[in-house]
N, C-alpha and C positions, 0 to 999 in steps of 0.2 A: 591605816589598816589595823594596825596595833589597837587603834581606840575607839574602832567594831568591834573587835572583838570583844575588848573588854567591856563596852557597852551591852555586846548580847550575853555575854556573861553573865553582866550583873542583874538583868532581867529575866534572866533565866533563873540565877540565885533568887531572887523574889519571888517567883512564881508570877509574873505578871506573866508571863505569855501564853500560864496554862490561864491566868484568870479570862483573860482574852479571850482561850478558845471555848472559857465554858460560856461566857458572857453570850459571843455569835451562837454555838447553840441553845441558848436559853432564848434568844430572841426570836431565832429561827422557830425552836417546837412551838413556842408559845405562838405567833403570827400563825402557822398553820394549824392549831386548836383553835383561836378566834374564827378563822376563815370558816370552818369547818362548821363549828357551832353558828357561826352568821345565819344560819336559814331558820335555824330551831328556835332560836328569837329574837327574829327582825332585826338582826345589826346589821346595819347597811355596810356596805363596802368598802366607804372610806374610814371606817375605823380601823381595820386594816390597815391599811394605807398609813393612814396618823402615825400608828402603832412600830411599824417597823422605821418610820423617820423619825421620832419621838428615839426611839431603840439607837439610831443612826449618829443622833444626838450626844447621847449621852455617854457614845463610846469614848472618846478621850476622858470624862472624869472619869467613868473608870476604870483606867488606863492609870489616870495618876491619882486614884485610888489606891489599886492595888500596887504602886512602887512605894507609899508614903506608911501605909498600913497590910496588917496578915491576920487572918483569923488561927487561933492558937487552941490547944485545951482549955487555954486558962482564961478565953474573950479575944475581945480584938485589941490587938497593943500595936501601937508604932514600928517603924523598922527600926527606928536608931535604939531602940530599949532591948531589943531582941539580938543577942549573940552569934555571932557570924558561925563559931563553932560550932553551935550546940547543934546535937546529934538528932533532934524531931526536927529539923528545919525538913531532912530528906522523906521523913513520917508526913508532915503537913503536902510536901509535893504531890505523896502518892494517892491521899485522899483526894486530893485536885484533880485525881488521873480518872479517880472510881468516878467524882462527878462527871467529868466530861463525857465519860465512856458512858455515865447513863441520862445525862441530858441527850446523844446523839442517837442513842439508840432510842428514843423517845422521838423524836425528831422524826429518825427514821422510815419508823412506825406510821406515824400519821401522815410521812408521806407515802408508805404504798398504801395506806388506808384508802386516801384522795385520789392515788389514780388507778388502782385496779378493784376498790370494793365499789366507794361512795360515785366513781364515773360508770359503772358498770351497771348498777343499780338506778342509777337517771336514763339510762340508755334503756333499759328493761322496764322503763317505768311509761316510755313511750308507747309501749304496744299493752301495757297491764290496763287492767282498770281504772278508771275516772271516778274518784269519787263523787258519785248522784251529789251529796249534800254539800259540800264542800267546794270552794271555787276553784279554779285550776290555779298551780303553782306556777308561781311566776319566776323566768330564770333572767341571769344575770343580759343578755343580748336578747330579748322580748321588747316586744314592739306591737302597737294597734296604731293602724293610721284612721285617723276617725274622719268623719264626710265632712266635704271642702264648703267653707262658705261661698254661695254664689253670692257674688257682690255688683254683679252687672245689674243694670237701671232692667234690662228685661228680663222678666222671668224663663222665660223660655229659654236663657243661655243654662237651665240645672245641669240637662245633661254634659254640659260644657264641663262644670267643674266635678261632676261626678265623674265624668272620665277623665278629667286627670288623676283625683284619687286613686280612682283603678287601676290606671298604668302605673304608678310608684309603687301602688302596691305589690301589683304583680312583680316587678323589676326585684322590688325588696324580697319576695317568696322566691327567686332564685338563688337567692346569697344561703348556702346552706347553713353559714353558723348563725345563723338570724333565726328566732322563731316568732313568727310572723302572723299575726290574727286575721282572717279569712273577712271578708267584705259582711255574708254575711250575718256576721255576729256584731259587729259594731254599728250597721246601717239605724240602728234603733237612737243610739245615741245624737246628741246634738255637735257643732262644730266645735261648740265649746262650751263644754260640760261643767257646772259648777264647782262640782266634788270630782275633781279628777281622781283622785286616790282610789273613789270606792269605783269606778269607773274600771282601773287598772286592775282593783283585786277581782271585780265579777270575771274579765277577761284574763286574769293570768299574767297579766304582762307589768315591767318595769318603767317601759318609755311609751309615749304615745305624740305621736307626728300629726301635729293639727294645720290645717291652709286655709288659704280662701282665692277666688279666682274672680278676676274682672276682666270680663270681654267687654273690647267697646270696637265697632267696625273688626277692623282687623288687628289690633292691637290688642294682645293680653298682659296681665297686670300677675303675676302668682307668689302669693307669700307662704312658703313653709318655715316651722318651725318644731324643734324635737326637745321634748319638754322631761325630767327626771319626776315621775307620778308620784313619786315617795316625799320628794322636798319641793315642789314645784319649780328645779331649777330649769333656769335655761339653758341647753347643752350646746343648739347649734339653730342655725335662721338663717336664711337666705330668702332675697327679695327676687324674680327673674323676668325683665320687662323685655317681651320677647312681639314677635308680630305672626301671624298664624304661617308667614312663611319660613320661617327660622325655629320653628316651637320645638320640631321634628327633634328624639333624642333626649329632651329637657329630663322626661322622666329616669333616665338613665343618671343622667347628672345627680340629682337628688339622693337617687337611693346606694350611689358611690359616696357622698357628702354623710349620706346617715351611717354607712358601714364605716365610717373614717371616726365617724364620731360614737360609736359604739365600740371601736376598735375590734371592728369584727374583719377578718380574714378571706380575699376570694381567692377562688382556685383561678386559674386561666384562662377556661372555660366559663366559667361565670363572669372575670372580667369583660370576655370577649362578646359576651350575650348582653351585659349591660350595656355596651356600647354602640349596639347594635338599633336601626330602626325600620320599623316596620313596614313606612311609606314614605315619600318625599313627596308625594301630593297631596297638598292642602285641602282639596275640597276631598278625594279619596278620605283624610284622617276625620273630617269633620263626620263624616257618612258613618263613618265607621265609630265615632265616639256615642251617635244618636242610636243605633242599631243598637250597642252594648246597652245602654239607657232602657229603653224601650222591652231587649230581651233578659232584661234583670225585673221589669214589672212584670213581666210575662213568665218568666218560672215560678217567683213569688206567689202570684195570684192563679196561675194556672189559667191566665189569658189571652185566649189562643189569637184572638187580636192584635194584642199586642207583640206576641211573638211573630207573628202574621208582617208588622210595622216593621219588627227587627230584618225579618228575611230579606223583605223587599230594598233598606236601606243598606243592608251588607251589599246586596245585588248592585248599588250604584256605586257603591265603593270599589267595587271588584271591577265593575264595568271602566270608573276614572282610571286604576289601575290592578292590572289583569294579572300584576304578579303579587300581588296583596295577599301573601300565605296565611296570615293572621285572621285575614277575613273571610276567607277559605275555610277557615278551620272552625270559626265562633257562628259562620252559618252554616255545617255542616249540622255543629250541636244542635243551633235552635230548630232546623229540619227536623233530625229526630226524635227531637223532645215535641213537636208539634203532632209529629206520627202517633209517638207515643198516646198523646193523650186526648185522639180522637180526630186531627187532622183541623178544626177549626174552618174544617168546608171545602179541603181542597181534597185531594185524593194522597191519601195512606202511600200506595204504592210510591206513588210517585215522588211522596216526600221521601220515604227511604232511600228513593236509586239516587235521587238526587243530591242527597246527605251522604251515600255512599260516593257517588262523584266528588264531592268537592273534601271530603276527607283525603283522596287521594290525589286531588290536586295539594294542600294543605302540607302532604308529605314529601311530594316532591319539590315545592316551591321555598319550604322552612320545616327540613324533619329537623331541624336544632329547639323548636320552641315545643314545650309539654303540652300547649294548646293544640296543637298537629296533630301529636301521638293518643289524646284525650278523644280527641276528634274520632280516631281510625278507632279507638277501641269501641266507642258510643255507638257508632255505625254498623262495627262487626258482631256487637252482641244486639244490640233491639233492632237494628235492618236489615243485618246478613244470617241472623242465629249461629253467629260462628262464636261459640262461648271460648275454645282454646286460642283462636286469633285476637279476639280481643280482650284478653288475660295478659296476655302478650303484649299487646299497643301501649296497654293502660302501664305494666310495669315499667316499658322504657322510657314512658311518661313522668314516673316517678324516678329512673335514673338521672332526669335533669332536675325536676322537681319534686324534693322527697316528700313533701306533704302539703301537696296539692289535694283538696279535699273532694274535686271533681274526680281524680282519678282513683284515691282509697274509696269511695262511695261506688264506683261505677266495678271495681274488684270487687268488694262486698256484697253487692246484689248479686254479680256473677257465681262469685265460689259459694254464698251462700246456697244457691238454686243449684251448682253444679259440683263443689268440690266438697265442702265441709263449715258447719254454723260455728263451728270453734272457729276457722280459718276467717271466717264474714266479722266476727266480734272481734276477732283481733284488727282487722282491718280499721276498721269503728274507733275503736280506741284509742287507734294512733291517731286520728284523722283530729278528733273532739278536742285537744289540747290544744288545738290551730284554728280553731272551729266553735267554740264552748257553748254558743248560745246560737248554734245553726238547727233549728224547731225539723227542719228535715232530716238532717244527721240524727236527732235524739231517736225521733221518731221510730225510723230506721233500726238501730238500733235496739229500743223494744221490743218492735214487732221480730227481730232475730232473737231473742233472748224470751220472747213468747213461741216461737217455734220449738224453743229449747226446751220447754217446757217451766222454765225459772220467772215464775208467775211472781215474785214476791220481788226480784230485782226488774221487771218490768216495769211493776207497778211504780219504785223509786222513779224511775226513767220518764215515766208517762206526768209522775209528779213534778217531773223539775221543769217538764215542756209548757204544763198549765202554770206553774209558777213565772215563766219566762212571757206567757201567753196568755190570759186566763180564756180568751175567747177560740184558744185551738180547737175545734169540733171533730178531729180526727184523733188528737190524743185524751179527748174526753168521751168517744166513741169506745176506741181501743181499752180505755180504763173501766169500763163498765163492763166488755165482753172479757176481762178479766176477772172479776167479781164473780161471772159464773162459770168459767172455768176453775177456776181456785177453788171457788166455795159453792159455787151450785146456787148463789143470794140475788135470785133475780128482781128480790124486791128493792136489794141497794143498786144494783146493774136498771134498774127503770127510773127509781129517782134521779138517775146522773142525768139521763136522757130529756132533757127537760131544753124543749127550743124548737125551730121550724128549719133549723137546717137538715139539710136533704138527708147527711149522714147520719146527725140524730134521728133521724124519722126511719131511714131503714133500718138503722140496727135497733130499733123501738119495735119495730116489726118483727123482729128476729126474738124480742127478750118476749113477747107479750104470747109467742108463736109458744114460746119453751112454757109458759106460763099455762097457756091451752084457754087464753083467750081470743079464740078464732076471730067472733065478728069483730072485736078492736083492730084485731094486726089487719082483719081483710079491708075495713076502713080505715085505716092509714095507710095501708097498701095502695088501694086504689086512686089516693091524693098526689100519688110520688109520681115523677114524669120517668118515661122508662128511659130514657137516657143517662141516667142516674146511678144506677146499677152497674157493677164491679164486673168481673169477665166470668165468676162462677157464679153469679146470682141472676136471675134471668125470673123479669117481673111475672109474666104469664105463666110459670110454673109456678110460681110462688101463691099467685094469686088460685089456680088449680087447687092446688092444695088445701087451701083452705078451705074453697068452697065445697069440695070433696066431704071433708071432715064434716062440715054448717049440712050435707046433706044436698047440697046445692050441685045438683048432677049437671043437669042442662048448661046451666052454667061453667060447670069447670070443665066440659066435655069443648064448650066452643075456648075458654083458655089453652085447653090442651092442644087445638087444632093451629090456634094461633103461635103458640111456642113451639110447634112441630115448622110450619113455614118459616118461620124465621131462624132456626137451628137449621134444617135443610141446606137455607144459602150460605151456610159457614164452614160448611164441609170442607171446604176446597182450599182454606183460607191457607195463606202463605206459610204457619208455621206452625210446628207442631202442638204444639201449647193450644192454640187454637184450636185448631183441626179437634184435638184430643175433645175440649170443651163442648164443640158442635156435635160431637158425636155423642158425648153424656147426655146432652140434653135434648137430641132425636130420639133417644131410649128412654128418656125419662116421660116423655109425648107420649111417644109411643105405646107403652106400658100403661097409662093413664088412658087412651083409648080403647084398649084392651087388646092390643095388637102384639103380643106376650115373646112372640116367636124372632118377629122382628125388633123388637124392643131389644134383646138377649144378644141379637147380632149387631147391634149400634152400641154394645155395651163391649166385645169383645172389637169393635174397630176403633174406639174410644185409648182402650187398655193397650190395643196395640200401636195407636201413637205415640204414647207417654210412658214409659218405663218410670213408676213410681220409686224404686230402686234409688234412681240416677235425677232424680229430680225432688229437691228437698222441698221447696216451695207449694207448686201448683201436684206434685204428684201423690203428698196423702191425701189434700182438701178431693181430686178427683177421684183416689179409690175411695172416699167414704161416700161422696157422692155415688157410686154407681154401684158400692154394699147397697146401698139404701134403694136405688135401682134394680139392682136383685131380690132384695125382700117383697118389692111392691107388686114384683113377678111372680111372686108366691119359691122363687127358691132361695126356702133358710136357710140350705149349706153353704151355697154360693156367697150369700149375704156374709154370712159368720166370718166365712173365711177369709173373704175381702178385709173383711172390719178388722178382724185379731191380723191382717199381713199391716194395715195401715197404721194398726196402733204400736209396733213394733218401729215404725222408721221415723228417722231422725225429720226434724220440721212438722210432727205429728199436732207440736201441742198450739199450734193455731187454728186448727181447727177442730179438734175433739180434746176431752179429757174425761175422767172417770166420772166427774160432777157433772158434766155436759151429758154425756152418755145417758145415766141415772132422768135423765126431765125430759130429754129428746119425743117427742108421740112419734118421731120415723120409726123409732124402735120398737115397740108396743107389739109388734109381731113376732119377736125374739125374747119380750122382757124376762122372761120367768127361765129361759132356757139357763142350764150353768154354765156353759161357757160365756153367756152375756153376761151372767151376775157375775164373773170372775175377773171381766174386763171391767165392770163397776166399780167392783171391789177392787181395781187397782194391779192386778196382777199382772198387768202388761198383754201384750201379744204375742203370737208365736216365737 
C-alpha cells in the first residue's frame, strides 16, 4: 500500500499525470477537427480511424516521456538535473493545469459543434435546396444498388433479376439510417460500371451494391457484392444458391448483411419488416416480379400497354394468392396511373374504382408496407378527389418510409394544387437526394418553381434534365415556354423547338401563335392528332382561332361547332377540375358562334366549379382562360378583372407573365387600356 502511494506521488511530482490528461485531450480535440473537416476535403474515414490508434500508440512513450523529462523556462532538461526543492516545479504544474483546461474546452467545443450545429444543418439540408450544378453529397451510410446482371442463357429471365434488385432495394429504403438511391436514377447505369467513383459522385452515394442473377429451371444462382466507391474496396459478398421454392425472404437477408456491414442501426420495426415476406407461393412471386418489370416500362415510356401487361400479371398473382397485400397495392398504382393517362382503351371509371378497391384491400391485408399506404393516397387524390385523405395516406407512408420518392411526389403534386408551392418544393427537395437523376422529379420540380414564378432557377432545373437527357422533349418544351415568359424572346423560344415530336409541335404552335404567324401555327396545327393535347388545350378551339384571325369565317364557324360537341360531353365528368374545363370551353364555342348570352353562363358554371383561390395549379391557367372568354364577349370589365384577380394568385406564373401578356393577340382588345399596361408593366394584380 505504502508503495502506491508513493508511486502516485511520485507521478504526480512529475506532472506525468497531468501530462496524460493533456495528451488524451489533445488527441481527443484533434480526432474530432480531422472528423469534422473530412467532408471539406475528401479525407476519407479511416484517417480517423488510423489517427486516434496511431494516438492509442504512442500513449505509453509518452508516459515515459514525461517521468524521464519536464518542459522548464529554461527548455526541456531531464528529471534527474532538476531539484526536487525548487520552488517553479509547483509554477510548471500550474501551466499544465491552464493547458489541459484549454485543450478540453477546445475539445468541448467541437463536440457540441458536431452534434447540435453541423447534425442539425445536415438534417435541414434535407428539405433545403439541391444544388442544380453540383452532384449530391454523399454521406457516410449512402448506398446505390445498381441493376443485376442477368446471367441466364434466356433472355427473357431480365425481369428475373431486375426484381431481385428491386426487392433489396426496397428492403434497404426501409432501414432509416441508410440513405438509399431510388431505382430510378441508377437504371441508366450498367451492372458494372467502369469508373465506379464517378458513378458514385453523379449519385451522391459512398457504397454501391452490384449482383448478378442465374435462373436456370428452377434453380437460382445470386451474387451480391457491396463495394467502398472511394478505394474500390470490397466490404462484403455473398453468394445464395437458392431454388425458386426457398428464394422467399432472400431479399431481407441481403439488405440485413449490408446494414451489418455499413454498421447502420435498425429500429424493431424495421427489423421486423425485413424479415418479413410477401408471398410463399412461387408462381404468385414470379407473377408479381413480371408485373413490376413490365409497369416500370410503362411509367417510364407512358405505355399504356405495358401497364395494361402489369395489371393483368398482378391479377394472376393475386388470383395464385389472394392474400398478396403487395400485389394489391403495386396494382392499385398501376390502375390509376393508367386512368390517369388516358386509360389505354379500357374505361377511366372503372380503372379508378377498381384501383380504389384493391388500395383497400392492400391496407387491410399489409397496412405495415409504404406500398399500401402510397397505394390509398394515389387512389384518394387522382380516383376519389379526396386531396386531405390522401395527404393523409401518403404521410403515413412516409412514417414507415421517410423517403420514398413515390410518396414525396404524390404530397407535392397534392399540396402544391391544394395547400402551398413553398410546401410542394420543399417536398421535392427532400425527395431529389434519394432520387438525383429521376428526369420526373426534376421536371416536376420546375414546373413548381415555374408556377412560382422563379423563371431563372427553372431554367437551372430544366438544364440539368437535358443534361441527364438531351433527348427530354418535355423539359426542352418547358425551357423554351420559359424564354418567353422571362423575356418575351420568342425567337430563342422557336429555335429550341426544332423536332416532330408532338410536344415540340404544339408548343411551336403556341410560340408561332404569340409571334402572329397565324397560317404557320394553323398548319402545324392541323398535322397534330387531337389526342395529343393537355386538358386546357382543346385542338378545335385552337384551330378556330386562327382561322378567325386568317379571316377564315366558314371555317372556324364549323371548328367552333365541333369544340362545342365535344366540350358538351364533359359536362358531367367525374371531377371538378374537369367539369370546370368543359364548361370554359362550351363558353369559349359558344361565344365564337355568337351565342354571347349563353357563352357568359358556361363561363359563370365553369367559375363555379373551380375556386381559383383554392386551386394553384389548374385555377389561374382557367381564370385567364375564361378573362379571355370574357373579352371575346365584348365584356372588357369582366375580362380585366378576371385577368388582374388571376395575376395576383399564387401558380400564376405558368401560365401568364408580364412578357407573355405584352405579345398575347387574345389581348389586343384591352391593349392600350391602363390597367392592361400596368399588368405589363409588371405591377401585379389586385
Amino acid at each position: 500500500m505504502g508503495q502506491s502511494a508513493g508511486l502516485f506521488a511520485e507521478l504526480k511530482r512529475r506532472n506525468v499525470l497531468r501530462a496524460a490528461a493533456l495528451y488524451v485531450g489533445a488527441i481527443w480535440a484533434l480526432a474530432q477537427g480531422i472528423a469534422q473537416l473530412a467532408p471539406v476535403f475528401g479525407i476519407p474515414d479511416w484517417v480517423v480511424r488510423w489517427f486516434v490508434a496511431a494516438g492509442a500508440i504512442g500513449f505509453p512513450f509518452w508516459l515515459a516521456f514525461a517521468w524521464f523529462y519536464e518542459f522548464t523556462p529554461e527548455g526541456l532538461k531531464r528529471e534527474s538535473e532538476l531539484d526536487p526543492a525548487d520552488l517553479t516545479a509547483r509554477a510548471r504544474g500550474r501551466r499544465l493545469d491552464k493547458w489541459i483546461i484549454g485543450v478540453l474546452v477546445v475539445a468541448v467545443v467541437l463536440l457540441v459543434t458536431n452534434q447540435f450545429v453541423l447534425r442539425r444543418d445536415a438534417t435541414s439540408r434535407d428539405a433545403a435546396t439541391v444544388a442544380p450544378a453540383t452532384p449530391p453529397q454523399a454521406t457516410q451510410r449512402s448506398i446505390a444498388v445498381l441493376p443485376f446482371d442477368n446471367l441466364s442463357r434466356d433472355a427473357d429471365n431480365a425481369y428475373f433479376a431486375r426484381g431481385m434488385q428491386d426487392l433489396i432495394l426496397t428492403r434497404l429504403s426501409e432501414i432509416g439510417e441508410l440513405k438509399v438511391i431510388s431505382r430510378t436514377s441508377t437504371m441508366k447505369y450498367g451492372s458494372r460500371p467502369e469508373n465506379l467513383r464517378q458513378v458514385a459522385a453523379e449519385l451522391g452515394v459512398m457504397t454501391v451494391l452490384e449482383g448478378s442473377v442465374q435462373k436456370s429451371g428452377n434453380d437460382v444462382l445470386i451474387n451480391v457484392q457491396l463495394i467502398d466507391a472511394r478505394t474500390d474496396a470490397h466490404l462484403w459478398g455473398e453468394s445464395y444458391q437458392r431454388t425458386l421454392d426457398n428464394i422467399f425472404g432472400m431479399e431481407g437477408e441481403v439488405a440485413q448483411s449490408v446494414a451489418d456491414a455499413l454498421r447502420a442501426r435498425l429500429t424493431p420495426d424495421e427489423a421486423q419488416r425485413l424479415a418479413e415476406v410477401p408471398t410463399h407461393d412461387r408462381e404468385a412471386y414470379d407473377y408479381y416480379l413480371r408485373a413490376e418489370f413490365q409497369l416500370d416500362r410503362g411509367v417510364m415510356a407512358f405505355d399504356t400497354a405495358a401497364v395494361r401487361a402489369a395489371i393483368d400479371a398482378y391479377g394472376k398473382a393475386i388470383a395464385r394468392d389472394p392474400r398478396f397485400g403487395l400485389a394489391f397495392a403495386r396494382r392499385s398504382y398501376a390502375e390509376n396511373f393508367l386512368a390517369w393517362i388516358g386509360g389505354g382503351g379500357l374505361a377511366i371509371e372503372s380503372l379508378f374504382m377498381q384501383g380504389h378497391d384493391d388500395a383497400k384491400r392492400a391496407m387491410a391485408l399489409a397496412p405495415g408496407l409504404a406500398a399500401s399506404h402510397v397505394a390509398a393516397g394515389y387512389s384518394e387524390y387522382f380516383g376519389q378527389d379526396n386531396p386531405r385523405t390522401a395527404i393523409a395516406a401518403l404521410k403515413a407512408g412516409l412514417d414507415i418510409q421517410p423517403h420514398d420518392s413515390q410518396a414525396l411526389e404524390g404530397l407535392a403534386l397534392i399540396e402544391r394544387r391544394t395547400v402551398s408551392i413553398d410546401s410542394a418544393l420543399g417536398r421535392l427537395r427532400q425527395a431529389l437526394p434519394y432520387d438525383p437523376r429521376n428526369l420526373n422529379l426534376i421536371g416536376i420540380l420546375a414546373e413548381t418553381l415555374t408556377m412560382a414564378s422563379n423563371y431563372d432557377e427553372a431554367g437551372v432545373w430544366y438544364e440539368r434534365s437535358l443534361l441527364i437527357d438531351p433527348g427530354n422533349d418535355g423539359a426542352t418544351a418547358n425551357k423554351a415556354l420559359l424564354a418567353v415568359l422571362a423575356n418575351g424572346d420568342t425567337a430563342t423560344a422557336l429555335g429550341m423547338l426544332q423536332g416532330d415530336a408532338m410536344l415540340l409541335r404544339i408548343t411551336r404552335v403556341q410560340v408561332l401563335t404569340l409571334q402572329r404567324k397565324d397560317a404557320q401555327a394553323l398548319a402545324e396545327l392541323q398535322a397534330i392528332p387531337v389526342g395529343s393535347f393537355m386538358l386546357n388545350n382543346d385542338k378545335d378551339l385552337m384551330m378556330a382561332g386562327l382561322q378567325r384571325r386568317l379571316g377564315r369565317h366558314a371555317q372556324a364557324r364549323r371548328s367552333y361547332q365541333l369544340a362545342l360537341q365535344e366540350a358538351q360531353g364533359k359536362i358531367h365528368s367525374r371531377t371538378a377540375v374537369l367539369r370546370a374545363w368543359a364548361w370554359s370551353h362550351v363558353a369559349a364555342a359558344q361565344i365564337g358562334l355568337g351565342q354571347l348570352q349563353e357563352g357568359e353562363q358556361a363561363i359563370a358554371h365553369s367559375q363555379a366549379e373551380l375556386d381559383p383561390a383554392r386551386d394553384h395549379v389548374d385555377g389561374p391557367i382557367l381564370l385567364v382562360a375564361n378573362a379571355k372568354n370574357y373579352l371575346a364577349a365584348g365584356r372588357k370589365e369582366l375580362a380585366l378583372q378576371a385577368l388582374q384577380q388571376a395575376m395576383a394568385l399564387p401558380g400564376i406564373g405558368l401560365t401568364a407573365s408580364p412578357k407573355l401578356l405584352a405579345l398575347d393577340p387574345d389581348w389586343d382588345g384591352v391593349r392600350q387600356d391602363e390597367r392592361f399596361l400596368r399588368l405589363v408593366a409588371g405591377h401585379g394584380g389586385e
